[in-house]
C-alpha positions as CSV (number, residue, x, y, z in Angstrom):
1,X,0.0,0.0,0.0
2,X,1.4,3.6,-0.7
3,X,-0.1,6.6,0.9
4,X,-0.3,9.7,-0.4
5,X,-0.2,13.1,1.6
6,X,-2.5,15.7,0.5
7,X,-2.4,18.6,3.6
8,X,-3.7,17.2,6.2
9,X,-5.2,14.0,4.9
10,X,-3.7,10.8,3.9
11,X,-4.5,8.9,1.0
12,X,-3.5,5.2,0.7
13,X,-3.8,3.1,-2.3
14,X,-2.9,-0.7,-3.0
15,X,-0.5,-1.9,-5.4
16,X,-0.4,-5.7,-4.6
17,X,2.4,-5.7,-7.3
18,X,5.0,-3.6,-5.4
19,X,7.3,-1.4,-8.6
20,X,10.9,-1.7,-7.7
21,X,12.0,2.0,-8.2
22,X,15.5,3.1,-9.3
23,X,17.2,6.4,-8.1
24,X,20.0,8.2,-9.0
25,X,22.3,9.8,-6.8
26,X,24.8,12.2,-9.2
27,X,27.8,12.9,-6.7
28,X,31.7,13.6,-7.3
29,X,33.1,12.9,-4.0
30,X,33.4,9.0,-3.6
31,X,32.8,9.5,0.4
32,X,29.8,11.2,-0.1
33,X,28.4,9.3,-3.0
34,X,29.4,5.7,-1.0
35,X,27.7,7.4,2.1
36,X,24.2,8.5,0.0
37,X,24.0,5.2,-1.2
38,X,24.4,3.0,2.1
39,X,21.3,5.2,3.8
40,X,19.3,4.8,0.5
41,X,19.4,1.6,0.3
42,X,16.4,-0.6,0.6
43,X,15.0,-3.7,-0.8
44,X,12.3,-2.2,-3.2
45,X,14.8,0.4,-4.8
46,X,17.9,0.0,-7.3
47,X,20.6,2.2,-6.4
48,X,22.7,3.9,-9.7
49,X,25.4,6.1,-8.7
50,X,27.4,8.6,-11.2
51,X,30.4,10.5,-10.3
52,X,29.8,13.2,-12.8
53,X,27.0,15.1,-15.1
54,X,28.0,12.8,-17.7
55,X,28.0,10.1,-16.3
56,X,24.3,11.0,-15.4
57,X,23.3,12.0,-18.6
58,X,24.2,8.2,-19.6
59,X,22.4,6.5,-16.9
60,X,19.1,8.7,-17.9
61,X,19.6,7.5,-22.0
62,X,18.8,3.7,-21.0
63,X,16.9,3.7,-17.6
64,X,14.0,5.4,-15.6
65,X,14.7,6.6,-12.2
66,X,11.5,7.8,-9.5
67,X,13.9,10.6,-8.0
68,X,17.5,11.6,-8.8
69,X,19.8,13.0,-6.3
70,X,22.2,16.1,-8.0
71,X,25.0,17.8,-6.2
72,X,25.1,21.1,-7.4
73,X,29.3,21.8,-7.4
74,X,30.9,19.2,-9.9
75,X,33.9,20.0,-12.0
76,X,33.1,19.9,-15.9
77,X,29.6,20.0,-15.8
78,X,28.1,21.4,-12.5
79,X,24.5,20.3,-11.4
80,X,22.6,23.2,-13.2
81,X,24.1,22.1,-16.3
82,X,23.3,18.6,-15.9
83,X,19.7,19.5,-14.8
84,X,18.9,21.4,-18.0
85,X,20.2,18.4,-19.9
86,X,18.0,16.0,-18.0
87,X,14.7,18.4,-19.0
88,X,15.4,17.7,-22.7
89,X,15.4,14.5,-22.8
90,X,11.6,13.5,-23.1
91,X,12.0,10.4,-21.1
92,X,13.3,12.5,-18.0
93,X,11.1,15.8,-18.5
94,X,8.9,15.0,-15.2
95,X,11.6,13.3,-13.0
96,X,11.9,15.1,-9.8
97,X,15.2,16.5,-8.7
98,X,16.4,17.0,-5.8
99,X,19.4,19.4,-5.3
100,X,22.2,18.6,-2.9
101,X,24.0,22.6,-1.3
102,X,26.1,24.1,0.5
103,X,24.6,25.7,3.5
104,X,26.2,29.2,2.2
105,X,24.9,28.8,-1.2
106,X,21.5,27.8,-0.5
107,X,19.5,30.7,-1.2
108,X,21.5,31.6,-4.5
109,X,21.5,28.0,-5.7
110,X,17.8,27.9,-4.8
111,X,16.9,30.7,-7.4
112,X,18.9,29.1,-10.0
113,X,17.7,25.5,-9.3
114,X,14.1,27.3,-10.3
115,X,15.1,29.2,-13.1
116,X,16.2,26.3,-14.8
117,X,12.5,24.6,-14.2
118,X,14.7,21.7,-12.6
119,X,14.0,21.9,-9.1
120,X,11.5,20.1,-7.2
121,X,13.4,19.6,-3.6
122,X,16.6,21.0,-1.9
123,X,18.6,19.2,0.4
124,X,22.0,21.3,2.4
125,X,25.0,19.5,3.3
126,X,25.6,17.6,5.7
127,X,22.2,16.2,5.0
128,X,20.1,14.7,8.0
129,X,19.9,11.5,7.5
130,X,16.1,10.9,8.5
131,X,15.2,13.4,6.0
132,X,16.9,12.4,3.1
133,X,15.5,8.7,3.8
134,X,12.0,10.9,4.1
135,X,12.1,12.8,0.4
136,X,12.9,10.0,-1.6
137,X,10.5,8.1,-0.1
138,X,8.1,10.4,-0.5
139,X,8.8,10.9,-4.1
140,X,9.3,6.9,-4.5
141,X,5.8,6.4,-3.4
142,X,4.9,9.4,-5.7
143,X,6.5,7.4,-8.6
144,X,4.8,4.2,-8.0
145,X,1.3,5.7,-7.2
146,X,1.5,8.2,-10.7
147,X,2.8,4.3,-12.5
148,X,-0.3,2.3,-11.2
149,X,-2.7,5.2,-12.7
150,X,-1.0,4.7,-15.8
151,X,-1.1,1.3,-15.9
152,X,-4.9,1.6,-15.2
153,X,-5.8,4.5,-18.1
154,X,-3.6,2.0,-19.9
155,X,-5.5,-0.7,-19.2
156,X,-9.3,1.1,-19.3
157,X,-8.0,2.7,-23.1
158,X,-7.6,-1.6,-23.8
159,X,-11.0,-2.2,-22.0
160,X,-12.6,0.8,-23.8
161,X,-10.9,-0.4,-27.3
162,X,-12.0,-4.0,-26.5
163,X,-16.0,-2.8,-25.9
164,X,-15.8,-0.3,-29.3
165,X,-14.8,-2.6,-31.4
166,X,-17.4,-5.1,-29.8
167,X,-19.8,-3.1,-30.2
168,X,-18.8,-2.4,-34.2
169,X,-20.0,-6.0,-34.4
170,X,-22.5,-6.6,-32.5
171,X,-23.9,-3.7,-35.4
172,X,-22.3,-5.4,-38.0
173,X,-24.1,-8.5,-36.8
174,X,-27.4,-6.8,-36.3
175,X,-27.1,-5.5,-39.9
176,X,-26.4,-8.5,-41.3
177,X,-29.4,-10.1,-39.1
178,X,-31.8,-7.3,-40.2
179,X,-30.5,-7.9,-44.0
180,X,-31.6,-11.6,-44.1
181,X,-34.7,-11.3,-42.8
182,X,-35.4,-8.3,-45.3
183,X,-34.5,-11.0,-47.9
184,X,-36.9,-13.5,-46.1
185,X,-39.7,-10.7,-46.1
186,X,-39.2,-9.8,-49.7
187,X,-38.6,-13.8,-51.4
188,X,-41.6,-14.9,-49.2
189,X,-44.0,-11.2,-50.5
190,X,-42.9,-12.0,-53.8
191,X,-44.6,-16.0,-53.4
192,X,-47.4,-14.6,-52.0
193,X,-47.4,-12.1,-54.5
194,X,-47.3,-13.7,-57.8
195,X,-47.4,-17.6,-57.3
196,X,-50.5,-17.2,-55.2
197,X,-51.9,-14.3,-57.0
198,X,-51.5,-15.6,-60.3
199,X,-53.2,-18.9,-59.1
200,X,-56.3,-16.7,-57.8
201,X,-55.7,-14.7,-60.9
202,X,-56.4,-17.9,-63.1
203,X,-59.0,-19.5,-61.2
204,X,-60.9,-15.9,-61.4
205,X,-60.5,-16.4,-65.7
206,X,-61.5,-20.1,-65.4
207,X,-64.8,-19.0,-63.6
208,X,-65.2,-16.2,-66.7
209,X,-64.8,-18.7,-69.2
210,X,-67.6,-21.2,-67.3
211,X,-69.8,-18.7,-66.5
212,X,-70.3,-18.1,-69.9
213,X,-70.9,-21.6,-70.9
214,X,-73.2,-22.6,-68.1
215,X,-77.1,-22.9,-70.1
216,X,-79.4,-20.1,-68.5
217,X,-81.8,-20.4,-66.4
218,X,-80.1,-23.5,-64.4
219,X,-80.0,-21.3,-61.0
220,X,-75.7,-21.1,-61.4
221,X,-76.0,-17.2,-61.6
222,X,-75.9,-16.3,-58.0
223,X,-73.8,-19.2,-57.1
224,X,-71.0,-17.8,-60.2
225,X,-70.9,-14.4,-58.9
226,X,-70.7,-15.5,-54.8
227,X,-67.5,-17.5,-55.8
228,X,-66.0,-14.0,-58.2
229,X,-66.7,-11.9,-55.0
230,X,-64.4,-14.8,-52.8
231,X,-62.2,-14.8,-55.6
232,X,-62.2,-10.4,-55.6
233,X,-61.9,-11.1,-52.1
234,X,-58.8,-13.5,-51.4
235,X,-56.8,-11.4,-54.2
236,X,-57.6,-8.3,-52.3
237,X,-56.0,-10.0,-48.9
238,X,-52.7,-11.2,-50.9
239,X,-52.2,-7.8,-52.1
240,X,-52.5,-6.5,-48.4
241,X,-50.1,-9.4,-47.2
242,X,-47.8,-8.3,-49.8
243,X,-47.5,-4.7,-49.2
244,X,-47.0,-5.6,-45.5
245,X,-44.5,-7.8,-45.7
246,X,-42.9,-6.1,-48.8
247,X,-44.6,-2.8,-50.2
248,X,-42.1,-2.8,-53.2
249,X,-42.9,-6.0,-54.2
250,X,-46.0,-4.1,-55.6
251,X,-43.3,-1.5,-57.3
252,X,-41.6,-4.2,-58.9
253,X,-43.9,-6.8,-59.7
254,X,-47.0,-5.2,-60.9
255,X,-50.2,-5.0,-59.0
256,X,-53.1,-8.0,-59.1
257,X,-55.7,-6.4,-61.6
258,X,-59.3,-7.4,-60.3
C-alpha cells in the first residue's frame, strides 16, 4: 500500500504488485556518493550512482529513475548544467530532482535551481539522514502511485478499445441479421405475391370462361358471382399481405388487376 499526503489527509492506495523503483544519486566525492548510497538503500529500490553530469546523462539515455539526487558543485559540468540536460530528454522531462547545497549557497542555488525549471526539492550539506530517507521516499511512493494510474488509463483505453470494437460487431451483426430477414420478407412477398396471386388470378378467368358456358336459367347465376366476390376477395388480402410484408414488391412486380 502507498499513501499519499494531500495537507492534512492521507490517501493510501494498493499496489499488490509492489514497482521496484530506481534512483540516482549524481555525486563527485566518492565519500559522499558511498555514504548516500548506504542510507538509500532498501529492498524495493535500485541504487545507480554517477560520479559526474556525464556520467548521469548516460544513466538517464537507458533507464528510468523515480527521483534523482544532483550535487550542485561538480567540476566539468556542474548540477545546473546537468539539470537542463535532463529536461530535454523527453523520457526525463517529469523526473523530480532533488538538489544537494552548501549551507552558504542555498538561497542563491535555490533561485537558479528554479530558473532552470529543474527543481523540485533541496537538500544542504551535511544532510540529516532521516530526511533524506523521508524525500525519496516520498517521491518513491509518488513514482509508484502516478505508474499504477497509468497502468490503469492504460488498461481502461484496452477495455474501452476492446468494448468499441465489440460493439462495431454486434452492429455489423445486427445488420447482417436485419438484411436476411429483409431478404426473407421480400422472397416470401414475392410467393405470395405472384405464385398465389396468379393462381387466384387464373382461377378468377376459369370462372369467366364457365360462366359463360353454363345454359341459362339453371340457378348457377348467383352461385357464379358468390364465388368472383371470394375470388375479388382473397386477391384483395394477398395484395394487403404483400404490401406488408414487402410494399415494393408491388413497385416491382406489378399489381393484381381485379
Amino acid at each position: 500500500m502507498v499513501c499519499i499526503c494531500h495537507s492534512a489527509e492521507i490517501e493510501c492506495i494498493d499496489m499488490p504488485d509492489l514497482l521496484k523503483c530506481n534512483v540516482l544519486i549524481v555525486e563527485d566525492h566518492p565519500e559522499m556518493l558511498l555514504a548516500s548510497r548506504e542510507l538509500l538503500e532498501a529492498p524495493d529500490r535500485n541504487i545507480v550512482t554517477a560520479g559526474s553530469g556525464e556520467d548521469a546523462l548516460r544513466s538517464i539515455l537507458t533507464t528510468d529513475f523515480a527521483v534523482i539526487l544532483l550535487d550542485i558543485e561538480m567540476p566539468n559540468m556542474d548540477g545546473f548544467a546537468t539539470a537542463r540536460l535532463i529536461r530535454k530528454r523527453e523520457g526525463s522531462r517529469n523526473t523530480p530532482i532533488i538538489f544537494l547545497t552548501g549551507a552558504d549557497e542555498d538561497a542563491v542555488s535555490s533561485f537558479r535551481g528554479y530558473e532552470v525549471g529543474a527543481v523540485v526539492d533541496y537538500l544542504v550539506k551535511p544532510m540529516v539522514p532521516e530526511v533524506l530517507r523521508s524525500k525519496i521516499s516520498l517521491f518513491i511512493d509518488l513514482y509508484r502511485y502516478n505508474a499504477a494510474l497509468n497502468r490503469e488509463i492504460a488498461e481502461r483505453k484496452v477495455i474501452e478499445e476492446d468494448l468499441r470494437k465489440a460493439e462495431e460487431r454486434l452492429r455489423a451483426f445486427a445488420a447482417y441479421i436485419e438484411s436476411v430477414r429483409e431478404d426473407e420478407r421480400t422472397g416470401l412477398a414475392r410467393e405470395v405475391h405472384d405464385e398465389l396471386g396468379q393462381a387466384l388470378m387464373g382461377l378468377k378467368m376459369d370462372l369467366s370462361w364457365l360462366e359463360k358456358r353454363l345454359p341459362k336459367g339453371l340457378g348457377a347465376a348467383g352461385r357464379m358471382k358468390s364465388m368472383f366476390r371470394h375470388v375479388d376477395a382473397t386477391i384483395q388480402s394477398v395484395r394487403r399481405i404483400s404490401a406488408t410484408l414487402r410494399p415494393q414488391v408491388l413497385t416491382t412486380s406489378g399489381s393484381l388487376a381485379l
